[in-house]
C-alpha positions in Angstrom: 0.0 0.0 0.0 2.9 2.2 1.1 4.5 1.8 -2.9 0.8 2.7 -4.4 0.5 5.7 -2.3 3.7 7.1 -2.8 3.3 6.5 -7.0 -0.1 8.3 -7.1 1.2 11.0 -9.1 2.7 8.6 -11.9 0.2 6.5 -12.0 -2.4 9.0 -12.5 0.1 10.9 -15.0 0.0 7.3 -17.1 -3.6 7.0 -16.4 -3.9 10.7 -18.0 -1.4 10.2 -21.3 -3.3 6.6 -21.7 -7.3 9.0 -21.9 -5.8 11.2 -24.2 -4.0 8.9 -26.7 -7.2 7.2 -26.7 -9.2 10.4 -27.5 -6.8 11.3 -29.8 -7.1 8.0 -31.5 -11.1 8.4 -31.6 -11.1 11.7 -32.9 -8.5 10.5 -35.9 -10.8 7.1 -36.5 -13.9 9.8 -36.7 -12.4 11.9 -39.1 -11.3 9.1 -41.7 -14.6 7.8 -41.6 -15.8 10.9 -43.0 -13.1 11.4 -44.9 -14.0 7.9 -46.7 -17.5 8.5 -47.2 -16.8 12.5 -49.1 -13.5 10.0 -51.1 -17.3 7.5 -52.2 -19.4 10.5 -52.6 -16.8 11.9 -54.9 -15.7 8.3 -57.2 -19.8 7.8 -57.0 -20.3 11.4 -58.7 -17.4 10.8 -61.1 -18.7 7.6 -62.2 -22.4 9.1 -63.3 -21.0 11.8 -64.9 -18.9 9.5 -66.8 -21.9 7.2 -67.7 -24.2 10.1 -68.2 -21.0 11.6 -70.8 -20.7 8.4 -72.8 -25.0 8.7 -72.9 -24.7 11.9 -74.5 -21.7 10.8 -76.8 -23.4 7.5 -78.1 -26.4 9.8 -79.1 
């Protein structure tokens, strides 16, 4: 008990660098999730103006 109270401070210190790394890691897995669904939003767009460009060429 005497080595836990005397390594309070390091433990909360790794207890506080562990929270943020996994915020930080949460915030980054957010963002490429929307950064995947503008990069499929984009390709889908692409696609129908390519179809809709071969439509107009073919007629």
């Amino acid at each position: 008990m005497e080595y836990f109270l005397s390594h309070v401070g390091v433990i909360f210190i790794a207890g506080l660098i562990v929270a943020v790394c996994a915020v930080t890691w949460w915030g980054l897995t957010a963002r490429n999730e929307v950064l995947k669904r503008e990069r499929a939003k984009a390709r889908k767009e692409a696609a129908l103006a390519k179809r809709r460009e071969q439509e107009n060429n073919n007629n």
